[in-house]
C-alpha positions as CSV (number, residue, x, y, z in Angstrom):
1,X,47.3,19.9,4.2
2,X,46.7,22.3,1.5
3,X,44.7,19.5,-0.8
4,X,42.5,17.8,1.9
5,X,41.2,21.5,2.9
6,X,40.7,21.7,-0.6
7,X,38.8,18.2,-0.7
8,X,37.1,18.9,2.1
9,X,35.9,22.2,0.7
10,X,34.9,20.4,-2.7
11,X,32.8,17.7,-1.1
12,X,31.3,20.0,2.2
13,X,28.3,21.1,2.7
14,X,27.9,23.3,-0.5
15,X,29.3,20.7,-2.7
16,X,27.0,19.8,-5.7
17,X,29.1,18.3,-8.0
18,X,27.9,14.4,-9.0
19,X,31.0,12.8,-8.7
20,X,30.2,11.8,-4.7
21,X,26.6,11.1,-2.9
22,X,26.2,14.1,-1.1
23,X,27.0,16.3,-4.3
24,X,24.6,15.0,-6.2
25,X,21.7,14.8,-3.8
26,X,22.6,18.5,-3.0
27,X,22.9,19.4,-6.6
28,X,19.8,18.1,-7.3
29,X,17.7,19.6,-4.7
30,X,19.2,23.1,-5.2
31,X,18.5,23.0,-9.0
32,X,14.7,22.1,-8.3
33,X,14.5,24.8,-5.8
34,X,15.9,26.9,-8.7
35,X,12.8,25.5,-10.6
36,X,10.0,25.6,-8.4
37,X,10.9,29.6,-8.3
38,X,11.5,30.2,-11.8
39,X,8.2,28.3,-12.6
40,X,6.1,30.6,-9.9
41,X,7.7,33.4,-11.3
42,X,7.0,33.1,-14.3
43,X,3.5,31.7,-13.4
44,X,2.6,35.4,-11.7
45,X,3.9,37.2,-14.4
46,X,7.3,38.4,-13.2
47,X,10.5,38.0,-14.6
48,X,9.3,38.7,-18.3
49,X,11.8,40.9,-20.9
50,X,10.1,43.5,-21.9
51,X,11.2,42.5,-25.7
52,X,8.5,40.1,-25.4
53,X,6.1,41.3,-22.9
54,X,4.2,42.8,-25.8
55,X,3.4,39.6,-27.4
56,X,1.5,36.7,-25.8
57,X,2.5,34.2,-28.0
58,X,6.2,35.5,-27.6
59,X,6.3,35.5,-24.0
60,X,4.7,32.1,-24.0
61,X,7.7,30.4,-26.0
62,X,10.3,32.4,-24.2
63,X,9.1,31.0,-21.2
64,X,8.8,27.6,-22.4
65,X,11.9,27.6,-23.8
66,X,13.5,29.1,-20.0
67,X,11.7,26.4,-18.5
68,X,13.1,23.9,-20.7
69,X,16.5,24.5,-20.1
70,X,16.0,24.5,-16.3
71,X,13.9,21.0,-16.4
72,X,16.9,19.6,-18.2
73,X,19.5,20.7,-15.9
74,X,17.4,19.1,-13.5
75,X,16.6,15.9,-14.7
76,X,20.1,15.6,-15.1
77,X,20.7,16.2,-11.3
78,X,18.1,14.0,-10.8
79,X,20.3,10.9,-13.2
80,X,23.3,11.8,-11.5
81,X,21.0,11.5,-7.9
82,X,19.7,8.1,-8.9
83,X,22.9,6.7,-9.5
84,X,24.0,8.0,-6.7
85,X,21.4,6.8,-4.5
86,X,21.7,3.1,-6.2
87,X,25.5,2.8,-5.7
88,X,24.9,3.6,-1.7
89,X,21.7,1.4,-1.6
90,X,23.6,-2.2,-1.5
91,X,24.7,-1.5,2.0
92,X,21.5,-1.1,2.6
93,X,20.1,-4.0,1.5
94,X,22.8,-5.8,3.4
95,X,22.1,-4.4,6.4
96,X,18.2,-5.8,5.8
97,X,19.9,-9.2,4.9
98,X,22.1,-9.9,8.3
99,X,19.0,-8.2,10.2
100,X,16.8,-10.7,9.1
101,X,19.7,-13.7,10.3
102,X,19.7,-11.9,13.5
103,X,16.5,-12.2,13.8
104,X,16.2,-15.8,12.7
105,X,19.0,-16.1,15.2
106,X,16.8,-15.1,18.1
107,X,13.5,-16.7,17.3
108,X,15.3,-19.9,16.6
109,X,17.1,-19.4,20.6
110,X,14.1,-18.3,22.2
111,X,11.8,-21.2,20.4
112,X,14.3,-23.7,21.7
113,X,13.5,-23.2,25.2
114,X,10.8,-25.4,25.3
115,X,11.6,-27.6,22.6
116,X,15.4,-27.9,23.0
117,X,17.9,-27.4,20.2
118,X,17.6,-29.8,17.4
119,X,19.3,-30.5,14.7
120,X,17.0,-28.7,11.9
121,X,17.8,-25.6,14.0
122,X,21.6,-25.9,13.5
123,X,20.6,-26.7,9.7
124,X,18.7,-23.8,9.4
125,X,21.2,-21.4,11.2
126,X,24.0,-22.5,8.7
127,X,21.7,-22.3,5.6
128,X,20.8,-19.2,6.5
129,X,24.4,-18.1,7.2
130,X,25.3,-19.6,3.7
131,X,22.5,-17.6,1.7
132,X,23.0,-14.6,3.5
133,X,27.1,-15.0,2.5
134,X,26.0,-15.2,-1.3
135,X,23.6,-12.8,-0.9
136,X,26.2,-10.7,0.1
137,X,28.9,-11.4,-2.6
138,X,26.1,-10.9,-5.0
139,X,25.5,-7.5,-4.0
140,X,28.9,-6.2,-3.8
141,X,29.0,-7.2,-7.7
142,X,25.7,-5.6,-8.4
143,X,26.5,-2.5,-6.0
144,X,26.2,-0.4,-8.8
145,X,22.8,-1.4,-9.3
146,X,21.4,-1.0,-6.0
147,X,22.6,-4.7,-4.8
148,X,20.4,-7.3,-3.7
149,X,17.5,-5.5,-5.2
150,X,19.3,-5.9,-8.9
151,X,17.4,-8.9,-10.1
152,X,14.3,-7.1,-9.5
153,X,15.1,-4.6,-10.8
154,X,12.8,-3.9,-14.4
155,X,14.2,-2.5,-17.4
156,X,12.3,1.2,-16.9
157,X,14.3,1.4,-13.8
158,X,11.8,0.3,-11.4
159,X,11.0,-2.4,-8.9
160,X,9.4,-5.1,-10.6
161,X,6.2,-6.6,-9.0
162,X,6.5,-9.6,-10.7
163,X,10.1,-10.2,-10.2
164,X,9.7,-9.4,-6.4
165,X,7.0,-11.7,-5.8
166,X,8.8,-14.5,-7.7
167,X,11.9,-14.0,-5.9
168,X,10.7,-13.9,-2.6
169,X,9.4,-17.5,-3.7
170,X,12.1,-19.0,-4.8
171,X,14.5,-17.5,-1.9
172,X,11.9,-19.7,0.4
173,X,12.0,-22.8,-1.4
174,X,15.9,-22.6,-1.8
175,X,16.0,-22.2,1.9
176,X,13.6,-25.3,2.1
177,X,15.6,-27.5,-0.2
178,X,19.4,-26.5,2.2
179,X,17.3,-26.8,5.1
180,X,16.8,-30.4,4.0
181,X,20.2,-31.2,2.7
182,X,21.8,-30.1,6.2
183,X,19.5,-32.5,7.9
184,X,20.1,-35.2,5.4
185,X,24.2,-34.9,5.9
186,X,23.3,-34.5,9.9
187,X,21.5,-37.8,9.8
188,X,23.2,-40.8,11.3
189,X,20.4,-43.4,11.1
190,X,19.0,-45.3,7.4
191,X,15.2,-44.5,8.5
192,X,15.7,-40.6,9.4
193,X,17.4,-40.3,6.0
194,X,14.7,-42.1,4.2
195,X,11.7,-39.9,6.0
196,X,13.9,-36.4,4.9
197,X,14.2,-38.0,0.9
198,X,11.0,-38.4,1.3
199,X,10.1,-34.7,2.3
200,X,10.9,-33.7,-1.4
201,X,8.3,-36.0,-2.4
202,X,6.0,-34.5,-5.4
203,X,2.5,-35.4,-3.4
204,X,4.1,-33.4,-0.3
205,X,5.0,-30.7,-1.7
206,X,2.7,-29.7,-4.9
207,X,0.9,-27.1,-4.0
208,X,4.3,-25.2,-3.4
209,X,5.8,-26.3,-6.3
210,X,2.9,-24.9,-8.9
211,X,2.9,-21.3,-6.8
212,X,6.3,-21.4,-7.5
213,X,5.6,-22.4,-11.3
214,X,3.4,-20.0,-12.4
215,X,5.0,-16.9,-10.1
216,X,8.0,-17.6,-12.4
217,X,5.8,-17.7,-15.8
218,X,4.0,-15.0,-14.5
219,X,7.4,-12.8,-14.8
220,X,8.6,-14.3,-18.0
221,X,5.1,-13.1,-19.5
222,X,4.9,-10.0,-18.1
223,X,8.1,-9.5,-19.7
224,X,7.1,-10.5,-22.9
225,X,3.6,-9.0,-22.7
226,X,5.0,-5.8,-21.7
227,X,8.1,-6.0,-24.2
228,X,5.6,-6.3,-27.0
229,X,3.5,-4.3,-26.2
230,X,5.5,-0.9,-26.1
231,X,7.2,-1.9,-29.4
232,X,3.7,-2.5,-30.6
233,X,3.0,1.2,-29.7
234,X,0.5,0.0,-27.2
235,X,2.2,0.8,-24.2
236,X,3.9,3.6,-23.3
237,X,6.6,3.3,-20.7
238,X,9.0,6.1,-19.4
239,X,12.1,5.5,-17.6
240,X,12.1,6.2,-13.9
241,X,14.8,8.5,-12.3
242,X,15.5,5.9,-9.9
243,X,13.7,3.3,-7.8
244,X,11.1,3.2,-5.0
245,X,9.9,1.0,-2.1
246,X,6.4,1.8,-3.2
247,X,7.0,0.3,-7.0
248,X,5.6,-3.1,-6.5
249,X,2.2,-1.8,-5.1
250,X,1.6,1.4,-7.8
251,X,1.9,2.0,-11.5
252,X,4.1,3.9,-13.5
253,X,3.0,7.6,-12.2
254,X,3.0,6.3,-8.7
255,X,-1.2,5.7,-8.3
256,X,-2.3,2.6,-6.3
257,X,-2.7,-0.1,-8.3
258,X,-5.3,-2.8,-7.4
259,X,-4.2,-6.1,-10.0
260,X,-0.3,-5.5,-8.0
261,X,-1.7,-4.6,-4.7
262,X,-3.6,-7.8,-4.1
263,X,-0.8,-10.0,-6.3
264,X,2.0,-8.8,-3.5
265,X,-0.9,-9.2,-0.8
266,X,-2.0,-13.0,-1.9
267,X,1.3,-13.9,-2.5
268,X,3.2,-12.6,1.2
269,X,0.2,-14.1,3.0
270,X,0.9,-17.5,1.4
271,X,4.9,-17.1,1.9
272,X,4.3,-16.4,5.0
273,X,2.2,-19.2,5.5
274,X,4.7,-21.8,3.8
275,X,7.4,-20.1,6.1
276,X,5.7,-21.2,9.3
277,X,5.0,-24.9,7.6
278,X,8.7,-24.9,6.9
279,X,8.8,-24.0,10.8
280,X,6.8,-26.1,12.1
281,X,8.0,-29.6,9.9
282,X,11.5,-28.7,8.6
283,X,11.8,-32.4,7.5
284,X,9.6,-32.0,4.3
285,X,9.1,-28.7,1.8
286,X,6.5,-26.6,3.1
287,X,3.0,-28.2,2.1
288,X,0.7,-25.1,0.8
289,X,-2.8,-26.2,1.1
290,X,-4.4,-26.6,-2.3
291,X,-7.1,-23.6,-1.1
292,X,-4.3,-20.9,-0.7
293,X,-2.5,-22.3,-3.9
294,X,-5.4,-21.5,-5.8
295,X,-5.7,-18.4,-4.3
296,X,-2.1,-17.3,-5.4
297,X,-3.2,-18.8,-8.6
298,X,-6.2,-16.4,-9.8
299,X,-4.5,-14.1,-8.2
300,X,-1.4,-14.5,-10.4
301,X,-4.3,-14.6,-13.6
302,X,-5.8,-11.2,-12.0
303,X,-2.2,-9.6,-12.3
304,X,-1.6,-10.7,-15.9
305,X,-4.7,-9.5,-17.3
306,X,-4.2,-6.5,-15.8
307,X,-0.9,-6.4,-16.8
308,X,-2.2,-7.4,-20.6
309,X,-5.0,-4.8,-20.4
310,X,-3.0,-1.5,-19.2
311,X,-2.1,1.3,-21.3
312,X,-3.1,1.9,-24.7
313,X,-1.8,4.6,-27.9
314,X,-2.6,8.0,-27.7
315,X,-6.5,9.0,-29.2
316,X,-6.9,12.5,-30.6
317,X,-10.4,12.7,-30.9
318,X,-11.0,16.7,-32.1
319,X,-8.7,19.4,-33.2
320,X,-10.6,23.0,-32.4
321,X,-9.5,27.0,-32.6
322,X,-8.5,28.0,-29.5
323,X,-10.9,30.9,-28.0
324,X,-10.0,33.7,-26.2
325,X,-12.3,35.8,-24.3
326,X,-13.5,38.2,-26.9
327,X,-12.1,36.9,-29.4
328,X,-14.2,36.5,-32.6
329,X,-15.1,32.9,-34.4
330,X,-12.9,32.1,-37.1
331,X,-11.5,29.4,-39.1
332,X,-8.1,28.2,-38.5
333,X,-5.4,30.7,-39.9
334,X,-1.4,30.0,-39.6
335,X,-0.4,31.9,-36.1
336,X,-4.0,30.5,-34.7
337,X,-4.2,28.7,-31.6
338,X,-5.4,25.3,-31.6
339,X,-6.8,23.1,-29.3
340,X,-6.3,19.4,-29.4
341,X,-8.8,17.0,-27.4
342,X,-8.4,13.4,-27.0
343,X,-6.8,11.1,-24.0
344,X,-3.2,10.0,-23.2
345,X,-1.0,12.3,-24.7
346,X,1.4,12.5,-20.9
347,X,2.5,8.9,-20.3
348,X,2.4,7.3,-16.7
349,X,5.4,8.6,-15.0
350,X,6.1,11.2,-17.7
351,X,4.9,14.4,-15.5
352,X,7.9,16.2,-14.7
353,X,8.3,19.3,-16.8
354,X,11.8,17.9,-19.0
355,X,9.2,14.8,-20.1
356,X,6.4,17.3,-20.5
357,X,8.4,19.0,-22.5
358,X,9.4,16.2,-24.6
359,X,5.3,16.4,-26.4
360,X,5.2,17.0,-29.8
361,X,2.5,18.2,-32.4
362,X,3.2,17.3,-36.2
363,X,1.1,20.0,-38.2
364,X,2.0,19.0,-41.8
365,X,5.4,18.6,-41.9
366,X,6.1,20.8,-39.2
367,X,7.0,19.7,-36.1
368,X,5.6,21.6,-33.0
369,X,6.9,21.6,-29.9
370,X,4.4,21.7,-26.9
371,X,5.0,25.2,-25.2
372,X,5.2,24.7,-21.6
373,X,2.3,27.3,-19.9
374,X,2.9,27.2,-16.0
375,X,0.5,27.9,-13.3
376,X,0.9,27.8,-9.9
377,X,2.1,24.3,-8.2
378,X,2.2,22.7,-12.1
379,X,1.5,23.6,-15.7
380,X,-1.8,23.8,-17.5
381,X,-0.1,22.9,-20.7
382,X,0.3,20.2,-22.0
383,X,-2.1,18.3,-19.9
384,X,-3.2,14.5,-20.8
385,X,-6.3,15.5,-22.1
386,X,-6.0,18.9,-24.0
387,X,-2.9,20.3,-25.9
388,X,-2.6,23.9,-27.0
389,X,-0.1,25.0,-29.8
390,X,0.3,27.4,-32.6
391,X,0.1,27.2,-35.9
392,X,3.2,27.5,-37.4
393,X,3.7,30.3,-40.6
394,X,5.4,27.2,-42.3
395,X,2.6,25.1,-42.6
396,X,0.6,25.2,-46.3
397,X,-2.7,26.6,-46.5
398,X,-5.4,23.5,-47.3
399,X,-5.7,19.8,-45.4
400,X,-3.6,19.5,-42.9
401,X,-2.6,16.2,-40.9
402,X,-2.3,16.4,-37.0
403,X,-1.2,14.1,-35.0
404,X,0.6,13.8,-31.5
405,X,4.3,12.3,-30.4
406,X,4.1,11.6,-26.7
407,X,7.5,11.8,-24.1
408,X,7.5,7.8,-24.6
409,X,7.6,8.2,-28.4
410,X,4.4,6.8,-29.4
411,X,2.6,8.5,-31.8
412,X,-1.7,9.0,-32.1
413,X,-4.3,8.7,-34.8
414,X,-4.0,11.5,-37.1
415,X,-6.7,14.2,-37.6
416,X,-6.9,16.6,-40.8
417,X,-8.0,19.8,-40.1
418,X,-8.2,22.9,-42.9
419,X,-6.4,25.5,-42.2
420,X,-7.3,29.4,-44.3
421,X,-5.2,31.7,-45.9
């Protein structure tokens, strides 16, 4: 009695431990609460020590450096929360699966009405029953990994729009192919059997099989093209906390994308459109005209060359003194503010403050963190156009290198600048 009180106190309501659901989605909403007010607080002033009150640049690290540690301790939660979240998603997913046979179920019995119950019905009933069955044992092994959804799944944690598209293809043409099979072992008579062998023919069915081609290079390439390309230091990618249903459609920070908004758009118009083919004439592989294959087609070219033209390094393109008001002009002195201009230094997907934080200046051979400066509702600094950081005591008098290490580890152009005694 005595331990399942003390279970049941463990795992209640106030539970934020990570080793069950609820305790880490609760864990992880009350350390961003903690957060949000530390980061307002500290925005308005409040909540300074008065040992470093005195001194701008002081305070500014201190609270930085408080700010830090909080954005770690979430992002943590936040790990522990996508976990979480993946392990209970394969029920989910299930749940969509046998919806989707119920539904089959019904449109197949209310369709039959009219046309009475045939034998491509029962085939497709049973094929459906079949895939759903391995869809099922394949999520229970993937459950971990959100279950269905695990092949699509890309390797920054998000779901892939070119993995999604080709899977929904090759889930229909399976479908097709078992459809057909369960009609052929139905068949009693030599010419029925002929006119179904004959339904797989390469004239009937071409227009489905190249869509289903070049959906499937498409995600090989956009593999490699995208694997290359962050190794190249052309790309930068940060890992996602956990998946969304809005991946497919948006880019790495979560902006509408156009090149994967009309791919998934082209591409469920035409499955949908082989789907009621395969409806309509389940004795042959659903015939996709040659106009809406061609459409998928540049559409597929659209998405790679978008794919292929994303991104890019991080460009410093001037180093400047920072000015306060009053302040008088002045070169660059060690303890000097400066002011770094260019484009790209926060990474898609890297705006939470522990990636933020993450953004570092090399000054010499000094290293330079990017002090966190918040402001009401987000932080001014760093900012992916302008970072502002001191110059450290340490670094030498004379030509100095700058240059910028992003969240995603890529690192800019460098810039000399000449900093005075």
């Amino acid at each position: 009695m005595a331990v399942q009180e003390a279970r049941q106190g463990a795992h209640g309501g106030g539970c934020t431990c990570g080793g069950c659901p609820h305790g880490a989605r609760e864990g992880h909403r009350r350390a961003v609460a903690v957060f949000l007010a530390k980061r307002d607080a500290y925005a308005a002033g409040e909540g300074l020590p008065a040992a470093v009150a005195h001194s701008a640049g002081a305070s500014r690290q201190w609270v930085s450096d408080e700010l830090t540690q909080s954005a770690r301790d979430v992002a943590e939660r936040g790990r522990a929360e996508g976990e979480a979240w993946l392990r209970r998603l394969w029920t989910r997913t299930l749940a969509v699966v046998w919806v989707a046979f119920a539904v089959l179920l019904l449109v197949q019995a209310l369709t039959a009405i009219g046309g009475g119950w045939t034998s491509a019905r029962t085939a497709g009933l049973l094929v459906a029953l079949v895939v759903g069955g391995l869809l099922t044992v394949a999520a229970y092994a993937h459950r971990a990994r959100g279950g269905v959804l695990a092949p699509v799944l890309g390797e920054d944690n998000r779901l892939s729009t070119s993995r999604t598209v080709a899977a929904c293809w090759v889930l229909l043409v399976v479908f097709a192919v078992l459809v057909l099979a369960g009609e052929l072992a139905a068949a009693s008579g030599h010419r029925e059997r002929d006119e179904l062998v004959a339904g797989l023919e390469l004239a009937r069915a071409a227009g489905t099989l190249t869509v289903l081609a070049v959906v499937c290079a498409v995600t090989v390439l956009v593999r490699r093209i995208v694997g290359l390309r962050v190794l190249g230091q052309r790309l930068q990618k940060v890992r996602a906390d956990r998946p969304r249903a809005a991946d497919p459609l948006t880019d790495d920070a979560g902006r509408g994308s156009f090149t994967d908004t009309q791919y998934v758009l082209v591409s469920a118009v035409a499955v949908v459109f082989a789907a009621v083919r395969l409806a309509r004439r389940p004795e042959q592989l659903p015939d996709l005209p040659w106009g809406l294959a061609v459409l998928v087609l540049v559409s597929a070219a659209t998405y790679l060359a978008g794919k292929y033209a994303e991104g890019g390094r991080p460009v410093i393109l001037s180093v400047v003194r920072a000015r306060e008001a009053g302040d008088l002009d002045a070169p660059i002195r060690t303890g000097d503010d400066i002011e770094i201009r260019g484009a790209g230094f926060v990474p898609p997907g890297a705006g939470e403050a522990d990636r933020l934080a993450r953004t570092v200046v090399r000054i010499g051979a000094v290293h330079v963190h990017v002090p966190l400066v918040p402001v009401p509702g987000g932080f001014a600094n760093p900012s992916d156009a302008v970072l502002t950081v001191p110059v450290p005591v340490d670094v030498e008098p004379g030509n100095v290198e700058v240059q910028v290490v992003t969240a995603a580890g890529v690192e800019s152009n460098r810039v000399t600048i000449d900093v005075t005694d």
